[in-house]
N, C-alpha and C positions, 0 to 999 in steps of 0.2 A: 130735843132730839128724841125721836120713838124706835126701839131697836126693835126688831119684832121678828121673833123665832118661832119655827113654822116646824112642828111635830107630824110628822103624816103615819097613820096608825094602820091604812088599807086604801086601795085604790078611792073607794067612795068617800072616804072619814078623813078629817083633818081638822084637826086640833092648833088654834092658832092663839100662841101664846104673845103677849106687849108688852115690853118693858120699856117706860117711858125712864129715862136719867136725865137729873137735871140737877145744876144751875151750872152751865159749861161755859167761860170759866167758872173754874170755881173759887171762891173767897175762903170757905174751913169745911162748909159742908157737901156733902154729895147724896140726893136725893136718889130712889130707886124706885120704881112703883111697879104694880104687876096687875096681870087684868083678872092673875086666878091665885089662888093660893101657891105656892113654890117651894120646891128645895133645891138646894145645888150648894153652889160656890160663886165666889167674889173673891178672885186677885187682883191686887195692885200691882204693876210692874212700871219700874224704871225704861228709859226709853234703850235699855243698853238690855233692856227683859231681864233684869234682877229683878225676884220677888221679893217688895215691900213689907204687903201684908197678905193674908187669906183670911177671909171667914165664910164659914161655913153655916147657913141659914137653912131652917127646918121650919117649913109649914107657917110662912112668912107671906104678905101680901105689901108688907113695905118696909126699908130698910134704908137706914142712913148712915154713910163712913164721912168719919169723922178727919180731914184732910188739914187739921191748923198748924200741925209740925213739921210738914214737909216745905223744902225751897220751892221757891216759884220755878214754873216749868212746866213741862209735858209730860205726859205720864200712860200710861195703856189700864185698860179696866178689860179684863178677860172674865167672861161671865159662865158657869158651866152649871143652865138652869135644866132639870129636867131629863137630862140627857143631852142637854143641845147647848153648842158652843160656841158662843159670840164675844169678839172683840171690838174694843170703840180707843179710842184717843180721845182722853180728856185733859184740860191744862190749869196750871197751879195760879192764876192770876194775886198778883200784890194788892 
């Protein structure tokens, strides 16, 4: 799955940012990749939207959460790269 958040800076300029996330389901880990260098945030939320976890990533071009203590289930990954803020549903596969 490629989430892909789109920065628009002036009429003519646009800055288009990828983040590919993968292996949905997920077994323990969750992969993150970016097409540029990044900063932001990564919550986990519950499907009831309790916050799991957060971290916070600085000047990162890939990033992996570590998902092996959680129950099997669905879960929301709220992503806030850049200034720009995307949500995806990923699931906890046994």
């Amino acid at each position: 799955m490629i989430v892909t958040v789109i920065d628009c800076t002036g009429l003519e300029e646009q800055d288009r940012l990828q983040v590919s996330v993968y292996h949905n389901p997920i077994q323990n880990l969750l992969f993150f990749e970016f097409n540029e260098v990044i900063s932001g945030g990564i919550e986990l939320l519950s499907v009831e939207g309790k916050l799991i976890s957060f971290v916070e990533i600085n000047e990162l071009e890939a990033y992996q959460m570590d998902l092996t203590s959680l129950a099997f289930g669905p879960y929301f990954i709220r992503m806030n790269i850049n200034g720009q803020v995307k949500s995806l549903k990923v699931i906890k596969a046994n």
